[in-house]
N, C-alpha and C positions, 0 to 999 in steps of 0.2 A: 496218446499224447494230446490230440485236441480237446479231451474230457480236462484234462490237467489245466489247460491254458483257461476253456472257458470258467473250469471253476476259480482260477486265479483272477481272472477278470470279474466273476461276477462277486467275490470277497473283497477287491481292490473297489469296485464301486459304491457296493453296499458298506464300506468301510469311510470312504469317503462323503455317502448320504448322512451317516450319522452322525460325523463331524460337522457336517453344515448347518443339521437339524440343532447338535447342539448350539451352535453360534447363532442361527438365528433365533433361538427360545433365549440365550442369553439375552440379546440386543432388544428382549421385550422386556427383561425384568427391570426394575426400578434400579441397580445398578447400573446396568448397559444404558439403560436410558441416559442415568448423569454422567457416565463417562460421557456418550456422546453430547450434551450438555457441555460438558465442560472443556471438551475440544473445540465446541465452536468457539468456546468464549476465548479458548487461547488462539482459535484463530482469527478472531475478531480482535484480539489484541496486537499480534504482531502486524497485522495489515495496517491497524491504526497507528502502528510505532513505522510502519515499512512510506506509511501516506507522510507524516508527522514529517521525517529523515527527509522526503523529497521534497517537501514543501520549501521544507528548511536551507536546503541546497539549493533550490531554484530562488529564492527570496535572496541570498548571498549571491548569487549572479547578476539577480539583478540589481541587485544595492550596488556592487564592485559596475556593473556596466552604467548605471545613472552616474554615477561619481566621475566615469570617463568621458561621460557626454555631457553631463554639465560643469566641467571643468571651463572649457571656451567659452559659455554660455555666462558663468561667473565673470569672469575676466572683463569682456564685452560689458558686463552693465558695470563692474566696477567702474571701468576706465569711463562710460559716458556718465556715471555721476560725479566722478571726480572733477571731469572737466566745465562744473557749473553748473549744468543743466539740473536744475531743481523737479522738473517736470510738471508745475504747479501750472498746466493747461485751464483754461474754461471746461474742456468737455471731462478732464481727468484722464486724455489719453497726450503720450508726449510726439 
């Protein structure tokens, strides 16, 4: 029984050496190279579409958050230009 085992173990390994050896001989040929070649570039794409989306999201927060904080800010100068004041100072400040 243990001659049985070690030789299944050493067919299970040496089975498994030559799958890897094939994979990495593949990942040298001109193939494997542009496949991996062209994984980066899709992953260098969806990052720049995943960067792009959050830019975009955060730009729309803060557009929507200035439009709430200079809503009173509007108001305030309308109402002190309304009420005359030209602000036509000497120094340019009113």
């Amino acid at each position: 029984m243990s001659r049985a085992l070690w030789f299944a173990a050493g067919a299970a390994s040496g089975a498994y050496a030559l799958a890897k050896a094939r994979r990495t001989v593949w990942h040298l040929t001109p193939d494997g190279i542009g496949a991996r070649v062209a994984a980066v570039g899709v992953g260098a794409r969806l990052f720049a579409a995943e960067v792009s989306a959050g830019m975009a999201e955060r730009d729309a927060e803060l557009q929507a958050e200035l439009r709430l904080s200079s809503a009173p800010h509007a108001a305030i100068e309308e109402s002190a230009t309304s009420d005359g004041d030209t602000g036509s100072a000497a120094d340019g400040h009113r």
